[in-house]
TORZA-184137 format. One record per residue (C-alpha): chain; residue number from 1; x, y, z. Coordinates in Angstrom, 2 decimals. Example, Ala and Ser with C-alpha at 12.3 -4.5 7.8 and 13.67 -1.06 7.14 Angstrom:
// TORZA-184137
chain;n;x;y;z
A;1;12.30;-4.50;7.80 .
A;2;13.67;-1.06;7.14 .
This chain:
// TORZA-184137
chain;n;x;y;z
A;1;-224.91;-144.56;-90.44 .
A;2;-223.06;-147.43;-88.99 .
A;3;-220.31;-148.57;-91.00 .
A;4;-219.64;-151.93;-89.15 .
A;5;-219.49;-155.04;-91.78 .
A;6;-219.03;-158.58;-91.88 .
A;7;-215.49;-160.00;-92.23 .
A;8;-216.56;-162.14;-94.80 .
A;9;-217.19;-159.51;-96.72 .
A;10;-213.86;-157.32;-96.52 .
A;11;-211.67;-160.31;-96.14 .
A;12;-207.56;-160.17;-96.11 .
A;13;-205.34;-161.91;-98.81 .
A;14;-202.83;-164.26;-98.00 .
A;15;-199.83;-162.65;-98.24 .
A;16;-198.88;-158.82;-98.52 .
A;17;-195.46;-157.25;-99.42 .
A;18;-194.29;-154.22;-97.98 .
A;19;-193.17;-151.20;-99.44 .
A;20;-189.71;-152.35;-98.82 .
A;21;-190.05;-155.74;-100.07 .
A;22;-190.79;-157.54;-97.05 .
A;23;-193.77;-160.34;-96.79 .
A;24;-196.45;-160.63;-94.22 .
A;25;-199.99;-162.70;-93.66 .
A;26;-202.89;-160.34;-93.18 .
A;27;-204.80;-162.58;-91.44 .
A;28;-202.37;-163.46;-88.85 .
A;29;-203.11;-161.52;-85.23 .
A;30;-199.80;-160.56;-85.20 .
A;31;-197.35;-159.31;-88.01 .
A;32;-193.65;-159.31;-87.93 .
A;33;-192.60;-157.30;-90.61 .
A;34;-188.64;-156.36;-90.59 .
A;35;-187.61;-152.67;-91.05 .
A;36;-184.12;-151.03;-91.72 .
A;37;-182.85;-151.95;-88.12 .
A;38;-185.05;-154.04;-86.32 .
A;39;-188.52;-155.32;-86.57 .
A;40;-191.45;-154.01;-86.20 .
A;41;-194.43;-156.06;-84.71 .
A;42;-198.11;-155.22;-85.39 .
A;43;-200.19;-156.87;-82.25 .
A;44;-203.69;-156.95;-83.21 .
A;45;-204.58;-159.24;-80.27 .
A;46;-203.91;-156.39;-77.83 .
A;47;-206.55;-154.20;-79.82 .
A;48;-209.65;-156.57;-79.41 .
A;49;-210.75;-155.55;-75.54 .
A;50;-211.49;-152.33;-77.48 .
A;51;-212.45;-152.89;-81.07 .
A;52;-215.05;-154.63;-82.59 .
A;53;-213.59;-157.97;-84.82 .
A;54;-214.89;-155.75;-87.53 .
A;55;-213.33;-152.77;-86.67 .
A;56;-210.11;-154.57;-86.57 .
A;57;-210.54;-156.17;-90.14 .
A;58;-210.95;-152.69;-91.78 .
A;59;-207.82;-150.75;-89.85 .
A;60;-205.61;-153.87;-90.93 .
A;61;-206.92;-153.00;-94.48 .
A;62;-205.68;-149.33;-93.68 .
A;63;-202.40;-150.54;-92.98 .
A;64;-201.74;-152.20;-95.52 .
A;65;-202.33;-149.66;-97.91 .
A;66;-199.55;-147.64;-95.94 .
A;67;-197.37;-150.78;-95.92 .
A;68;-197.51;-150.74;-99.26 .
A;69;-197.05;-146.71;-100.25 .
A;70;-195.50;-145.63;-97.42 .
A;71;-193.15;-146.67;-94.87 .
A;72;-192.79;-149.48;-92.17 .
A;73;-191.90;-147.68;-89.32 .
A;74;-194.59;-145.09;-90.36 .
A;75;-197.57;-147.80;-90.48 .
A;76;-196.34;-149.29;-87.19 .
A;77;-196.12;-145.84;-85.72 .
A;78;-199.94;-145.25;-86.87 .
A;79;-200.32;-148.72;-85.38 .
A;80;-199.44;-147.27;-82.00 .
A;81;-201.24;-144.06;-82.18 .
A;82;-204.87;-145.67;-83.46 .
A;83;-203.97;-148.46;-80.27 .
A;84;-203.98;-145.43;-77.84 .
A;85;-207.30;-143.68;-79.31 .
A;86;-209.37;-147.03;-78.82 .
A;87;-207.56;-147.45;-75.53 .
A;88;-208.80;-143.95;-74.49 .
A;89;-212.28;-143.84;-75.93 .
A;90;-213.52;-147.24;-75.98 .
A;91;-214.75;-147.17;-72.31 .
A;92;-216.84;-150.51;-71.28 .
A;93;-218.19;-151.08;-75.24 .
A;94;-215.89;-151.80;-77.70 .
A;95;-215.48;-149.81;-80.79 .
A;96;-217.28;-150.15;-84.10 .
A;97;-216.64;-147.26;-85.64 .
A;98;-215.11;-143.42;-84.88 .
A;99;-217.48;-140.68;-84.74 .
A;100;-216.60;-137.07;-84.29 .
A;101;-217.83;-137.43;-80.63 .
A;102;-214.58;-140.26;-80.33 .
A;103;-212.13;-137.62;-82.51 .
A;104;-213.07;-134.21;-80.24 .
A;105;-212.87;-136.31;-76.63 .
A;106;-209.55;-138.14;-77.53 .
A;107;-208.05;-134.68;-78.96 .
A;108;-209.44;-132.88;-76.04 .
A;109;-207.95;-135.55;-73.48 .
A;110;-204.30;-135.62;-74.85 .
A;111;-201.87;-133.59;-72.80 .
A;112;-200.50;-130.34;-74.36 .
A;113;-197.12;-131.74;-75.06 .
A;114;-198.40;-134.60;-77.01 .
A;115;-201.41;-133.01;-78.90 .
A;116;-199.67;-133.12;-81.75 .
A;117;-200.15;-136.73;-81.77 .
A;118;-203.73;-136.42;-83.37 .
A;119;-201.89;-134.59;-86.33 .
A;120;-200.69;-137.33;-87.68 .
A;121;-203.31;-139.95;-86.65 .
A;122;-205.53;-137.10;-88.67 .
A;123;-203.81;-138.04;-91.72 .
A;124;-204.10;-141.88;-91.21 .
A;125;-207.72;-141.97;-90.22 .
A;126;-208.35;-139.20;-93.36 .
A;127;-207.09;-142.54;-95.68 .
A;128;-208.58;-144.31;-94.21 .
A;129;-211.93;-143.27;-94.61 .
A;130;-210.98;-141.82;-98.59 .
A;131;-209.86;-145.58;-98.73 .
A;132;-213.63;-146.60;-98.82 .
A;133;-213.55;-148.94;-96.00 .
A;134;-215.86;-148.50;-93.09 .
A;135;-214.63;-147.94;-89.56 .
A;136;-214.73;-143.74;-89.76 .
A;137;-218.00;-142.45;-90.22 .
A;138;-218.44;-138.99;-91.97 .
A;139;-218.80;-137.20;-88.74 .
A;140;-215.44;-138.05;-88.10 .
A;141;-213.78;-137.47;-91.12 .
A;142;-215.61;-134.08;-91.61 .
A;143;-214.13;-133.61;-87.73 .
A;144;-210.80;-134.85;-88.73 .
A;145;-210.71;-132.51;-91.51 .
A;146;-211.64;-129.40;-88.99 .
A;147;-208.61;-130.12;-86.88 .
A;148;-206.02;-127.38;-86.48 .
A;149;-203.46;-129.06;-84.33 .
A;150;-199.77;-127.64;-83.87 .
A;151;-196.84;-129.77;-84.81 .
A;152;-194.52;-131.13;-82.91 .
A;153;-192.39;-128.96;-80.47 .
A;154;-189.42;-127.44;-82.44 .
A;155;-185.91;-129.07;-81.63 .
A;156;-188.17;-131.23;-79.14 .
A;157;-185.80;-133.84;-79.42 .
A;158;-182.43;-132.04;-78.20 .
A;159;-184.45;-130.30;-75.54 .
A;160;-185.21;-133.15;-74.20 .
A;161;-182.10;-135.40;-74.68 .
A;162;-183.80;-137.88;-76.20 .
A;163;-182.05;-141.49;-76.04 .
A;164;-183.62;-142.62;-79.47 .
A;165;-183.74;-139.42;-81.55 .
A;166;-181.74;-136.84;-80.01 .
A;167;-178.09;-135.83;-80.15 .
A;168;-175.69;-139.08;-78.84 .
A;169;-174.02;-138.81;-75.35 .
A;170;-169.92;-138.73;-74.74 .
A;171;-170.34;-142.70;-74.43 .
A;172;-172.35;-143.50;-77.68 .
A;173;-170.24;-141.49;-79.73 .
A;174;-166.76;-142.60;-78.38 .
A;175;-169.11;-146.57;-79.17 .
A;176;-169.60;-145.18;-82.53 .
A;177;-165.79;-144.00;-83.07 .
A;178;-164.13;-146.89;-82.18 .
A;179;-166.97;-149.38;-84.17 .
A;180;-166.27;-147.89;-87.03 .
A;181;-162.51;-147.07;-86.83 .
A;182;-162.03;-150.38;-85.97 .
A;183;-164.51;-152.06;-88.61 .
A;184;-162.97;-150.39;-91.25 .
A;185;-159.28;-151.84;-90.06 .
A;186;-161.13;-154.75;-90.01 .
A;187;-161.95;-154.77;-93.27 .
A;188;-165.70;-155.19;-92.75 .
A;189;-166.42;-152.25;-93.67 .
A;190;-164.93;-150.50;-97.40 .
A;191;-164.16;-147.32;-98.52 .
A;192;-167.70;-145.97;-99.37 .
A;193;-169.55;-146.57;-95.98 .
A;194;-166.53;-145.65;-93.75 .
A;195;-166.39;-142.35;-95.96 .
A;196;-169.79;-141.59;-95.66 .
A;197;-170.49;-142.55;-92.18 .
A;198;-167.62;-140.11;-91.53 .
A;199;-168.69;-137.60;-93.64 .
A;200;-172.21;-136.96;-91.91 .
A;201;-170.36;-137.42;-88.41 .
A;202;-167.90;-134.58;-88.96 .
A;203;-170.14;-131.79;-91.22 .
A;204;-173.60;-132.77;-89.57 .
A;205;-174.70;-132.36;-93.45 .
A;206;-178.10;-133.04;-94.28 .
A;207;-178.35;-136.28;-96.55 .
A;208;-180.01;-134.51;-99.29 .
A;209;-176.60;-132.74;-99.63 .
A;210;-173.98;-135.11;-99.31 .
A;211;-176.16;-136.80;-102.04 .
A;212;-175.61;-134.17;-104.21 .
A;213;-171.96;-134.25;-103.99 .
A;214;-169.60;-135.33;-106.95 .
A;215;-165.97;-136.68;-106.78 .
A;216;-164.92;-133.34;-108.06 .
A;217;-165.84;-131.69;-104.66 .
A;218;-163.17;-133.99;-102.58 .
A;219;-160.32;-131.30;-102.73 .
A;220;-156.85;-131.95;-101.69 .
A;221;-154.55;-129.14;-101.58 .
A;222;-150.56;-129.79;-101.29 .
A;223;-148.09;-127.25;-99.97 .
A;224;-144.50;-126.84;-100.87 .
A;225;-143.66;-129.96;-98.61 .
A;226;-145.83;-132.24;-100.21 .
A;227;-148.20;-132.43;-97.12 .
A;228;-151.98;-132.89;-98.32 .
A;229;-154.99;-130.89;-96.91 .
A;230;-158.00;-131.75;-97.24 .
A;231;-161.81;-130.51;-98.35 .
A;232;-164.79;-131.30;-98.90 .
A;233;-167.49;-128.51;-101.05 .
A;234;-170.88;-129.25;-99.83 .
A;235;-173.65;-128.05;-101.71 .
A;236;-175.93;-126.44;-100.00 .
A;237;-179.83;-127.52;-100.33 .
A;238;-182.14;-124.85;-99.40 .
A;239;-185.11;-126.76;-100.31 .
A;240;-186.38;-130.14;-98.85 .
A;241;-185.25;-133.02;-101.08 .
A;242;-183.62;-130.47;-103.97 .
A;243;-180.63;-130.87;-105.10 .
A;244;-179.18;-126.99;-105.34 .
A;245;-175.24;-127.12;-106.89 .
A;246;-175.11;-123.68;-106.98 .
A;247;-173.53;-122.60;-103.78 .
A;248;-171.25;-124.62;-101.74 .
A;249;-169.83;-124.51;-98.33 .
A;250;-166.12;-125.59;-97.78 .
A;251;-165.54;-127.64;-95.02 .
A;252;-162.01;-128.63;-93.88 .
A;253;-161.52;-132.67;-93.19 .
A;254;-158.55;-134.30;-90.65 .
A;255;-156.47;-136.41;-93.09 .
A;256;-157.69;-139.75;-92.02 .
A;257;-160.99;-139.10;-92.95 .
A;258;-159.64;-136.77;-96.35 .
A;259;-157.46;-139.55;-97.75 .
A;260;-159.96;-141.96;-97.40 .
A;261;-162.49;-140.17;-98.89 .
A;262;-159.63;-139.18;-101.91 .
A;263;-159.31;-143.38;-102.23 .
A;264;-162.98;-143.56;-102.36 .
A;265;-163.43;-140.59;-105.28 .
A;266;-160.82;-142.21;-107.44 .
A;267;-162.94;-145.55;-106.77 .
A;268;-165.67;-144.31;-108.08 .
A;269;-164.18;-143.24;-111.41 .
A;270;-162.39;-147.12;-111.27 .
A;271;-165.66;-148.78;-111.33 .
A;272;-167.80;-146.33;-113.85 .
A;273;-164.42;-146.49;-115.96 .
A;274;-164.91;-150.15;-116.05 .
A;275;-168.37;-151.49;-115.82 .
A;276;-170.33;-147.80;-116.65 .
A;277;-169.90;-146.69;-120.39 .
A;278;-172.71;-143.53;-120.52 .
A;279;-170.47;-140.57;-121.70 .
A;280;-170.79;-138.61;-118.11 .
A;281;-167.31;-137.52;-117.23 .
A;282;-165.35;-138.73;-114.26 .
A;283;-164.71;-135.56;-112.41 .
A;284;-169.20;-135.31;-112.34 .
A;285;-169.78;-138.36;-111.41 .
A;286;-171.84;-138.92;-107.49 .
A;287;-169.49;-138.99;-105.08 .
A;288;-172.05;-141.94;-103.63 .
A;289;-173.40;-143.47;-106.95 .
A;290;-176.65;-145.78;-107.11 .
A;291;-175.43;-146.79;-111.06 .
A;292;-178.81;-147.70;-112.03 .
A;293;-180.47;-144.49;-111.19 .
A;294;-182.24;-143.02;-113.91 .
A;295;-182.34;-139.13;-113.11 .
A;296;-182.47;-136.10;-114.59 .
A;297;-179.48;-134.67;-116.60 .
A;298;-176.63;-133.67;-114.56 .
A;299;-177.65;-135.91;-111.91 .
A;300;-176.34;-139.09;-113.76 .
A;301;-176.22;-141.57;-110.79 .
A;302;-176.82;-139.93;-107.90 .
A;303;-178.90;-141.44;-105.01 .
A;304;-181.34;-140.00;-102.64 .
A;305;-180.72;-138.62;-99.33 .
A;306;-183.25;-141.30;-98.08 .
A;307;-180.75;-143.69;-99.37 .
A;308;-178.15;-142.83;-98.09 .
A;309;-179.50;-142.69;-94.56 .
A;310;-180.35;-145.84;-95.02 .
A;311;-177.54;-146.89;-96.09 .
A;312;-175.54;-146.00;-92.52 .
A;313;-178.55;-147.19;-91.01 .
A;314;-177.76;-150.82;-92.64 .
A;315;-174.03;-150.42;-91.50 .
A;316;-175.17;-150.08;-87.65 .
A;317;-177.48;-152.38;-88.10 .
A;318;-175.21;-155.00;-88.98 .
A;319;-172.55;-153.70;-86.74 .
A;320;-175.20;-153.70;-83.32 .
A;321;-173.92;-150.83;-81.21 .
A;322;-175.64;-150.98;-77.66 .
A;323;-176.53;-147.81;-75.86 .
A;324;-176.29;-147.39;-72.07 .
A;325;-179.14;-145.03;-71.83 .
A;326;-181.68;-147.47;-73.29 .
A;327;-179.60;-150.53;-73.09 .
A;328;-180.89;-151.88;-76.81 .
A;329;-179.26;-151.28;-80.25 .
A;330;-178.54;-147.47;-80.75 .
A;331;-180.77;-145.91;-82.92 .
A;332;-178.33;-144.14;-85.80 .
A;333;-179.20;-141.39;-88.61 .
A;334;-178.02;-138.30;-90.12 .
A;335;-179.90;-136.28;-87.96 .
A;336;-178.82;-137.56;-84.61 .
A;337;-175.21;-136.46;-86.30 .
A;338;-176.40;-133.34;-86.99 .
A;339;-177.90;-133.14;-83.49 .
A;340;-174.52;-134.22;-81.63 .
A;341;-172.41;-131.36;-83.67 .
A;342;-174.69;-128.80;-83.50 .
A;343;-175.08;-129.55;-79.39 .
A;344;-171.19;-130.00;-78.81 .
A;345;-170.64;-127.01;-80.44 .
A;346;-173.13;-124.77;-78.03 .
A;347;-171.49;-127.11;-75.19 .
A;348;-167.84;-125.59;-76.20 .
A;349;-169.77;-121.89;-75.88 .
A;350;-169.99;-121.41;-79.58 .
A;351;-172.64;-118.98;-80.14 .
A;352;-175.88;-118.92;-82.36 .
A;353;-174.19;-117.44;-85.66 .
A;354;-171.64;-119.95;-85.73 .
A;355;-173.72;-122.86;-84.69 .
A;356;-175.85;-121.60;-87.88 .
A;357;-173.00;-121.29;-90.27 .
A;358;-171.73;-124.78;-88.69 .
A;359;-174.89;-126.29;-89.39 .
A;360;-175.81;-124.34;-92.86 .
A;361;-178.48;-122.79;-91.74 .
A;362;-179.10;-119.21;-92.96 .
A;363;-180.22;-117.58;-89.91 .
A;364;-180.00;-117.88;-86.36 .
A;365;-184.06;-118.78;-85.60 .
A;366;-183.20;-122.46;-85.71 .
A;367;-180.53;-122.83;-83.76 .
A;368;-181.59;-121.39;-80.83 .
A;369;-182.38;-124.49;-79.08 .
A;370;-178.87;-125.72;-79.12 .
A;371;-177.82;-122.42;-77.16 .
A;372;-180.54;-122.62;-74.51 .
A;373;-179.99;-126.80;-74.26 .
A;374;-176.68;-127.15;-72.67 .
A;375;-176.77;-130.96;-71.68 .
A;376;-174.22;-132.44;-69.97 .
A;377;-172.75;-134.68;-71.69 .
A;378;-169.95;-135.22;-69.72 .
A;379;-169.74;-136.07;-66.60 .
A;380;-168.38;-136.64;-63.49 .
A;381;-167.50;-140.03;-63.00 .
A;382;-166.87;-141.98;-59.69 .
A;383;-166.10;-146.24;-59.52 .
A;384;-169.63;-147.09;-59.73 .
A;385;-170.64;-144.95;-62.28 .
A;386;-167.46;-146.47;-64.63 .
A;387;-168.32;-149.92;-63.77 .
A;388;-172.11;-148.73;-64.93 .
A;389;-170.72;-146.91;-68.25 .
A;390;-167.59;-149.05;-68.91 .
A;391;-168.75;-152.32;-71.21 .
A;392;-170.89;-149.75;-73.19 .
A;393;-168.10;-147.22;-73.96 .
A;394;-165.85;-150.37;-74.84 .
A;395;-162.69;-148.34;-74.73 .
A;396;-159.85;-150.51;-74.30 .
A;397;-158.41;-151.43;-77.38 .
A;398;-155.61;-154.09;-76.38 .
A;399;-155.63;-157.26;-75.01 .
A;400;-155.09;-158.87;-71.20 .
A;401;-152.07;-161.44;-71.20 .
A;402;-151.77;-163.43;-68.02 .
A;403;-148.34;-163.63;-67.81 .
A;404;-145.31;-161.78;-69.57 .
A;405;-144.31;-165.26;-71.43 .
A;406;-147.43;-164.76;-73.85 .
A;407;-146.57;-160.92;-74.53 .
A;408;-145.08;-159.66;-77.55 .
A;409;-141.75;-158.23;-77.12 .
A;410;-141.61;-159.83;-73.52 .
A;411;-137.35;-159.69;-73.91 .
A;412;-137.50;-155.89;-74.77 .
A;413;-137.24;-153.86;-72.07 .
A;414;-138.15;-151.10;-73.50 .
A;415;-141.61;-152.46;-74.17 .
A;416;-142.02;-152.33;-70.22 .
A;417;-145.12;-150.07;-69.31 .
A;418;-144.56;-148.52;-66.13 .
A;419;-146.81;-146.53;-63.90 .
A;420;-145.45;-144.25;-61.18 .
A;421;-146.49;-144.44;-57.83 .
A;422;-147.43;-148.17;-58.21 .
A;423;-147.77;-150.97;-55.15 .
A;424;-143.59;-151.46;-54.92 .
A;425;-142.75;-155.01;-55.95 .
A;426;-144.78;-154.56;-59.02 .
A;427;-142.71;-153.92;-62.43 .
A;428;-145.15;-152.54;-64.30 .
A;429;-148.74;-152.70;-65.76 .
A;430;-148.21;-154.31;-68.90 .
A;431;-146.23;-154.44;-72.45 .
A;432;-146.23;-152.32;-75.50 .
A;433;-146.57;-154.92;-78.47 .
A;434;-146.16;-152.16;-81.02 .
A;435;-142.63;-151.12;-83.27 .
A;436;-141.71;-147.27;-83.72 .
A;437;-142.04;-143.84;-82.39 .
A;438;-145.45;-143.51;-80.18 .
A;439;-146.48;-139.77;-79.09 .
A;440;-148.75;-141.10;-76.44 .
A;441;-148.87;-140.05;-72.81 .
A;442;-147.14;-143.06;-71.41 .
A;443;-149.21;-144.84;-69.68 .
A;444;-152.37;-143.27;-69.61 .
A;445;-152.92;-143.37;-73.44 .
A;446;-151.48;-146.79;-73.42 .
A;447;-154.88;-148.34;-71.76 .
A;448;-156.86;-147.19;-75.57 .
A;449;-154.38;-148.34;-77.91 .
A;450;-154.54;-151.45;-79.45 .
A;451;-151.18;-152.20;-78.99 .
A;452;-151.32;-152.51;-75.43 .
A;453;-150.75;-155.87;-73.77 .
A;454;-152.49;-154.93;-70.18 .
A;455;-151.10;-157.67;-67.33 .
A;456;-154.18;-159.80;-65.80 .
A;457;-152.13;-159.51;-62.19 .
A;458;-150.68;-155.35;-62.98 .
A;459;-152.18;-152.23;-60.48 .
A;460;-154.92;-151.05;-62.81 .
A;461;-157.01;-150.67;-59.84 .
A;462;-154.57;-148.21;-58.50 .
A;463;-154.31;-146.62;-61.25 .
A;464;-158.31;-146.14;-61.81 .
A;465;-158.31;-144.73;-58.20 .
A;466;-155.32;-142.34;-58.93 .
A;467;-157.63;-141.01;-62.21 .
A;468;-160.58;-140.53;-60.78 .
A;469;-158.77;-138.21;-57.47 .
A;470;-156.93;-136.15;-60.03 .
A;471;-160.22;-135.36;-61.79 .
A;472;-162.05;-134.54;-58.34 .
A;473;-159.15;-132.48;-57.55 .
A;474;-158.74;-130.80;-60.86 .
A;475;-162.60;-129.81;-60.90 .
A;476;-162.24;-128.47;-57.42 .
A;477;-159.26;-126.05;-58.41 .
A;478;-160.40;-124.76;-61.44 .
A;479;-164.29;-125.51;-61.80 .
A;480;-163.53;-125.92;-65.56 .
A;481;-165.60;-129.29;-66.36 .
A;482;-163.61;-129.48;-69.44 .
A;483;-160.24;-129.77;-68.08 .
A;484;-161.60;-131.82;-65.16 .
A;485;-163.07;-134.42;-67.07 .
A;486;-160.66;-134.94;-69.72 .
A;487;-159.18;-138.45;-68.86 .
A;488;-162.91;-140.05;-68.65 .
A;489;-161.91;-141.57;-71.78 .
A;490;-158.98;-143.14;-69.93 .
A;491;-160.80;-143.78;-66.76 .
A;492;-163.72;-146.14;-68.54 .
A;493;-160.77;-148.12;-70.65 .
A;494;-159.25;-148.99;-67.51 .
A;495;-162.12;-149.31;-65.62 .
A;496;-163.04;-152.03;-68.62 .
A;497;-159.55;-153.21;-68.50 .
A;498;-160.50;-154.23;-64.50 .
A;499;-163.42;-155.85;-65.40 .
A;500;-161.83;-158.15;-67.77 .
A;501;-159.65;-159.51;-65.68 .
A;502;-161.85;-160.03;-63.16 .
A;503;-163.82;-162.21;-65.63 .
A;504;-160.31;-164.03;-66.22 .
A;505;-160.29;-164.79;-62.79 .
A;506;-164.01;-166.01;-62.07 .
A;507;-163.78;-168.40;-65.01 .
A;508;-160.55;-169.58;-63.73 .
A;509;-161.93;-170.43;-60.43 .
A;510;-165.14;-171.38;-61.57 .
C-alpha cells in the first residue's frame, strides 16, 4: 500500500509549543526551537534531495508529537538519525515511504559501533506509524518491531574521552572551578546553585539522590576547639528515578563547600518559615525545594533529579564556559561529574572496590571501565602547547598594572614580588595588593591569586621558561607524571599572564 498523501490534506498549524514551553511555525523549512543550553535547529530543506514533499509533511507531524511529550534535544536527535536513514537509502529516487526492504538495508549498512543507532530510530519510526500518519508502511513497522539491536556500548563515553559527554579534562575542570568560585564572590550566583553545583562536583551523586536530600542531612560536627566538620548523608537510590531514604552514605565535605551548604540549609527553613505555612517541619524539608511541588507524603517539596540537572545546566548556560577540545560552550551535567570523579580516581590508582563505593555503586561490574580507561588528563606541556591551552584554562586571577604608580600598596615594600634568578636590573615581577598572612609559595602561587598585581614590563617569560625545564627535568628523574606535572596550573596562569601583556602592547602600538 502506498501511504504517500497530499499536503493539503495533512496540513501543519501555525504555531506549536514545545514541551518546554518554547514556540515554533510548522510550516517553516527550518525550526529554531531553544533548548536548556543552546538551540536546536530542525533543517528540513537539507532533507528534500531525499524525501518526497510528502514524506517530509508527515515526519514534521512526528516531531511534533515528540516536541510536545518528550524532549527537545530528543526530537532533534531523532531529527538527525531519520536525516541519515534517507541519506543512506534514498539512492537516485527520493523517498515516499519506509518499507522493511529500507529498515533491514540501513540496519544492515550501519557499522558495528553505531548499530545501536537504529534502536532508538526504532522507537521514533514505531510512533510514528501508531501515530496514524503515513510515511511507514506495515512492512516496516512489523520489521521495526522484529529488531533486536544491542544498546549502546557500556561506559562508551569515558572509553572514548568524549569532549561532549564524557568525563572533563584538567583544563575544563580548573574553567569550571574558577567560574564558579569566582561567580559566587561575584555575587551572580547565590547560595543554592553554588551549593549544588558543588555538591554533584565533589560526591559525583546521581541527581535523583541529591534530590532526595533534606536540610537535616547537612551535618556539622564541632570538636572541643570549636572547629566545624562537615557532612553530607546521601541517600542512596537503588532504583531509577526512586527516591530510597532508607540507607545513606556519609560523605565528608572541605569547609568551603560545608559552610556554604550549612548557610544554604538554614535558608531554606528562612524562606518556608516565612512564605510556606503547610505543617512539614524544618529539619524535613528538601534540601533543594521546588515549593509548589505537589508530591507524595514525606516528599513535601522536593524536586526531580531532572530538575535539578537542569538547573546547573541553566547556571553554565548563562555563565558560557568554552572548552578547548571542541572550542564551543562546554556541555555540563551530573553525569559528566560523575564521569570526572570516578576517572580521577582510577587515574590516582584507586582500584575497582573503591571506585564502586566512591561512586555508590554496589558492585564492582560497573566500574570496570574507569580501571581499564586511564586517560591522560594531564599532560606534558611545552610553550606552544600553553599558548594553545592558556585563554581556555583562564587561570590568572589578578590583574596587569603597567607601571608600579597604579599598584596597590606601591610604597610597601613588603608587597614587592620577587622571583629568583631574574634578568638583574629587574626588581621584581609584580605587587601583592592583598593585607595579612598568605601561605602561598611566593611567587609561583602568586600568578593564580587574585590579589596579584602582575607588572606589564616584569620577567614572566623567564619565569614560564624556568617552569616548564623544572617539569622536564622532574619527569626525567623520577618518571612520576604526578609530581612532574604539578605546576601546569602555574605554568598556563603565567603563560596567560604573557599573553595579556602582549595584547597591552599591540593595542598600544596599534
Amino acid at each position: 500500500m502506498n501511504y504517500a498523501v497530499s499536503t493539503e490534506v495533512l496540513s501543519l498549524p501555525e504555531t506549536c509549543l514545545t514541551r518546554a514551553g518554547s514556540t515554533f511555525c510548522p510550516k517553516d523549512d527550518m525550526w529554531e526551537i531553544p533548548d536548556i543550553s543552546h538551540r536546536r535547529y530542525f533543517n528540513f530543506k537539507s532533507l528534500e534531495p531525499h524525501c518526497s514533499d510528502e514524506l517530509i509533511v508527515v515526519f514534521k507531524k512526528a516531531l511534533i508529537w515528540f516536541l510536545r511529550e518528550k524532549s527537545t534535544s530528543h526530537a532533534h536527535n531523532m531529527f538527525n538519525q531519520f536525516k541519515r536513514l534517507a541519506v543512506n537509502t534514498s539512492n537516485k529516487e527520493k523517498l515516499t515511504e519506509l518499507t522493511d526492504i529500507h529498515i533491514a538495508n540501513y540496519s544492515g549498512d550501519l557499522p558495528k559501533e553505531i548499530r545501536w543507532y537504529m534502536g532508538a530510530l526504532a522507537g521514533f519510526l514505531k510512533k510514528w506509524h501508531e501515530l496514524g500518519y503515513a510515511g511507514i508502511d506495515d512492512s516496516a513497522y512489523e520489521s521495526l518491531c522484529g529488531l533486536k539491536i544491542k544498546g549502546n556500548l557500556k561506559g562508551a563515553a569515558v572509553l572514548t574521552q568524549d569532549p561532549v559527554k564524557g568525563p572533563f579534562d584538567e583544563i575544563e575542570l580548573h574553567g569550571i572551578h574558577k567560574t564558579i568560585n569566582a561567580a559566587y564572590s561575584d555575587g551572580k550566583i547565590g547560595n543554592r546553585a553554588f551549593s549544588l553545583i558543588w555538591l554533584f562536583m565533589a560526591t559525583g551523586a546521581r541527581p535523583v539522590q541529591v534530590a532526595g536530600l533534606k536540610v537535616k542531612d547537612v551535618v556539622v560536627q564541632c570538636d572541643a576547639n570549636g572547629k566545624s566538620t562537615y557532612f553530607v548523608n546521601m541517600p542512596r537510590a537503588k532504583q531509577r528515578s526512586t527516591l530510597l531514604r532508607k540507607t545513606f552514605k556519609s560523605r565528608h565535605l572541605i569547609p568551603e563547600i560545608g559552610e556554604v551548604l550549612e548557610t544554604w540549609a538554614a535558608q531554606v527553613k528562612q524562606i518556608h518559615e516565612a512564605e510556606i505555612h503547610d505543617g512539614t517541619e524544618p529539619d524535613e524539608l528538601p534540601l533543594f525545594p521546588v515549593w509548589n511541588n505537589d508530591n507524595a507524603p514525606g516528599f513535601e517539596h522536593h524536586p526531580e533529579g531532572v530538575t535539578l540537572n537542569r538547573e546547573i545546566q541553566d547556571v553554565f548556560s548563562m555563565l558560557d564556559i568554552q572548552s578547548h577540545r571542541t572550542g564551543e560552550q562546554m556541555h555540563i551535567s551530573a553525569k559528566r561529574f560523575r564521569y570526572t570523579l570516578g576517572t580521577r580516581a582510577a587515574m590516582e590508582k584507586h582500584g575497582a572496590m573503591v571506585i564502586a563505593e566512591l561512586l555508590d555503586h554496589t558492585d564492582t561490574q560497573n566500574v570496570q571501565v574507569y580501571v581499564k580507561c586511564v586517560p591522560e588528563i594531564i599532560r606534558q606541556l611545552d610553550k606552544a602547547l600553553a599558548m594553545e591551552l592558556a585563554p581556555f584554562a583562564d587561570l590568572f586571577a589578578g590583574r596587569i598594572v603597567e607601571d608600579d604608580t597604579t599598584a596597590k600598596r606601591s610604597d610597601d615594600p613588603t608587597s614587592l614580588v620577587r622571583y629568583p634568578g631574574h634578568t638583574p636590573g629587574k626588581d621584581g615581577i609584580g605587587r601583592c595588593g592583598g593585607y595579612g598572612a598568605c601561605n602561598g609559595m611566593v611567587p609561583i602561587a602568586c600568578y593564580e591569586c587574585q590579589n596579584f598585581q602582575a607588572w606589564l614590563d616584569a620577567p614572566h617569560e623567564e619565569v614560564l621558561d624556568d617552569l616548564l625545564a623544572e617539569s622536564k627535568q622532574l619527569l626525567e628523574e623520577t618518571g612520576d607524571e604526578r609530581i612532574a606535572f604539578a605546576n601546569n596550573d602555574v605554568i598556563l596562569a603565567v603563560t596567560r599572564v604573557i599573553q595579556l601583556c602582549n595584547g597591552i602592547r599591540e593595542a598600544a602600538n596599534g
